[in-house]
C-alpha positions in Angstrom: -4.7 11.5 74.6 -6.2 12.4 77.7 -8.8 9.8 79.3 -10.5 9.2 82.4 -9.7 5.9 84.2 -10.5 4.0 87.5 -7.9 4.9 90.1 -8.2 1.7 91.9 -7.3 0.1 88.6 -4.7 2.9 88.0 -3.0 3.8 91.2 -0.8 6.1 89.1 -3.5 8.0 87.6 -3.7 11.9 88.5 -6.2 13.1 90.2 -7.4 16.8 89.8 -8.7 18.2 93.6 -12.2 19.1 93.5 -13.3 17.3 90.9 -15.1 13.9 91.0 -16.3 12.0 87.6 -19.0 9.6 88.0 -19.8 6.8 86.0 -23.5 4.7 86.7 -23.4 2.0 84.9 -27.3 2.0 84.3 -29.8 3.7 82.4 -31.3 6.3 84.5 -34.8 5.9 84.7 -37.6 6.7 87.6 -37.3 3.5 89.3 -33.6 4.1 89.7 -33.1 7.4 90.1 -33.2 7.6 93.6 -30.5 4.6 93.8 -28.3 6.9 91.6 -28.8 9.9 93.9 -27.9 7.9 97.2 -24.4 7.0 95.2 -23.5 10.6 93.9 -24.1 12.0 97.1 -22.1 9.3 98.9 -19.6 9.4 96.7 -19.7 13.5 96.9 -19.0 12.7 100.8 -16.3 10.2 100.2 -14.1 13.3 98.7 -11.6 14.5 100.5 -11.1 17.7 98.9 -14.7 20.4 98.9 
C-alpha cells in the first residue's frame, strides 16, 4: 500500500524530486487563508529540487 508519511518521522521514507505534499492541519477559511498561503509558499521555497 502506498501512503504518504512525515519524513522527519520516517527518515527512510522516499522522496519523489519535484513534488512536495502539504498537509494544514486546519480548516481553510478567510481568516486563515492568508496564514496557509505564507506556509505553502515557504515551504515551496524550502525545496531543494524546482
Amino acid at each position: 500500500m502506498r501512503v504518504s508519511h512525515n519524513i522527519a518521522d520516517f527518515p527512510d521514507a522516499k522522496t519523489i524530486p519535484g513534488l512536495l505534499l502539504y498537509r494544514f492541519d486546519s480548516d481553510l477559511i478567510f481568516y486563515n487563508a492568508d496564514y496557509m498561503k505564507a506556509r505553502v509558499r515557504a515551504a515551496v521555497a524550502a525545496q531543494k529540487t524546482p
